[in-house]
C-alpha positions as CSV (number, residue, x, y, z in Angstrom):
1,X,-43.4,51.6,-6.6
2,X,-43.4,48.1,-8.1
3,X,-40.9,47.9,-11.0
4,X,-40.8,45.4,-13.9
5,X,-37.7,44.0,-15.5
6,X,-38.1,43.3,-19.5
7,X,-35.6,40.7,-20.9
8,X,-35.2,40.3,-24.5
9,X,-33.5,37.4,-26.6
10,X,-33.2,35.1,-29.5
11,X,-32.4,31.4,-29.1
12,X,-29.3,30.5,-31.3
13,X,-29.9,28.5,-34.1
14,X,-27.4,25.8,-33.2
15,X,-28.6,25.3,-29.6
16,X,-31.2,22.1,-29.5
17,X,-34.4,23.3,-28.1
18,X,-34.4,21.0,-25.0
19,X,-31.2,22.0,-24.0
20,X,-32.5,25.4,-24.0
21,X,-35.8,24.6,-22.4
22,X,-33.9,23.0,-19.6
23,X,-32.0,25.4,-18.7
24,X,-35.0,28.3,-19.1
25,X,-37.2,26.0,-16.9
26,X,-34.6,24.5,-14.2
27,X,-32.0,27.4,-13.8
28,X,-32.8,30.4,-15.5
29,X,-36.9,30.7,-14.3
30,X,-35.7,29.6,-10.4
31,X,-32.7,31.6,-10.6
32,X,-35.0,34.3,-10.9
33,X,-37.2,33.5,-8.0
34,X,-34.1,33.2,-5.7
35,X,-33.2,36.8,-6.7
36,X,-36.7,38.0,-5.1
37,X,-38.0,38.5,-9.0
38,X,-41.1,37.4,-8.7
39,X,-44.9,37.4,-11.5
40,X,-42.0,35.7,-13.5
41,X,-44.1,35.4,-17.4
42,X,-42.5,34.1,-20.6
43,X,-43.7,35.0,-24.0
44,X,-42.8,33.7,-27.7
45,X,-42.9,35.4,-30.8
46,X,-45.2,33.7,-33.3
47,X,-45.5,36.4,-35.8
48,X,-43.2,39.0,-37.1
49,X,-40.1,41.3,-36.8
50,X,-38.9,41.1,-33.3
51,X,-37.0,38.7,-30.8
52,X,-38.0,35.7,-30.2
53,X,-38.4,35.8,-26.8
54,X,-39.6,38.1,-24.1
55,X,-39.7,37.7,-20.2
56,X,-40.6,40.0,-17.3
57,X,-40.8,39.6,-13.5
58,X,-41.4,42.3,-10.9
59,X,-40.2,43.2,-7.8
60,X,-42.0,45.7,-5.0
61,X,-39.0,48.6,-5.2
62,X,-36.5,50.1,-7.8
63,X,-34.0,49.2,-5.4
64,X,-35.0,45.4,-4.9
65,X,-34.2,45.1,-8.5
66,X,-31.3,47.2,-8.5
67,X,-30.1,44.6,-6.0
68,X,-30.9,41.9,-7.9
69,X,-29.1,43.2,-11.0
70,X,-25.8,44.0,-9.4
71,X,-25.5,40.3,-7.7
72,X,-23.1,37.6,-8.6
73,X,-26.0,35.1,-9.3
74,X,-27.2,37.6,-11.5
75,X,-24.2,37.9,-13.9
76,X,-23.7,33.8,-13.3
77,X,-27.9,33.5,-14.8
78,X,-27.3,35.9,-17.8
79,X,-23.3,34.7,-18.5
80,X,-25.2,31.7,-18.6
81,X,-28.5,32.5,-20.7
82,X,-25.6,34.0,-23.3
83,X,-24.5,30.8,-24.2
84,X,-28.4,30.0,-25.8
85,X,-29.2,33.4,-26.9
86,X,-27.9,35.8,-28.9
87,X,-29.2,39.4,-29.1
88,X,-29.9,39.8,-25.1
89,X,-31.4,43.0,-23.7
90,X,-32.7,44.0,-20.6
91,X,-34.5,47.3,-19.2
92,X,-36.1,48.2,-15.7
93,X,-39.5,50.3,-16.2
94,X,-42.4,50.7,-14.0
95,X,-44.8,48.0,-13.5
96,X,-48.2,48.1,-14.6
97,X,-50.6,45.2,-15.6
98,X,-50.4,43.8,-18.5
99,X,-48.1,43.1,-21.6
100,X,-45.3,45.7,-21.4
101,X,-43.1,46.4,-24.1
């Protein structure tokens, strides 16, 4: 069963928004891709109480993901991503089409 993984963040308020941008778009997004995370989508808050950002990508199994999860690139993207963001979350759930939450 296809599973989707949910990541959750705010952008510090210090960190210039192309620096940010660049590393979302030339590191983080492809970093993704080489983990075998793929229907990569990236969403922005405009309105109300919640992060700022949310991004999901899917792989075909639980354990695909797992993989993914539990590989040094993995902790190298998101030790990375931390020094943007602040309030970082992540959670595996079942994919289905759509916005998720």
């Amino acid at each position: 069963m296809p599973v989707k993984l949910l990541m959750r963040w705010n952008v510090r308020s210090e960190v210039e928004d192309s620096e940010y941008y660049e590393f979302l778009v030339h590191e983080f997004i492809p970093g993704l891709s080489k983990l075998g995370i793929d229907e990569i989508q990236v969403w922005a808050t405009a309105y109300g109480e919640c992060e700022q950002k949310l991004v999901s990508g899917t792989t075909q199994t639980a354990d695909k993901m797992s993989s993914a999860l539990h590989s040094e690139a993995w902790l190298n993207l998101t030790d990375k991503l931390e020094g943007y963001v602040d309030d970082f979350s992540q959670k595996m759930i079942a994919a289905t089409k759509g916005f998720q939450l």
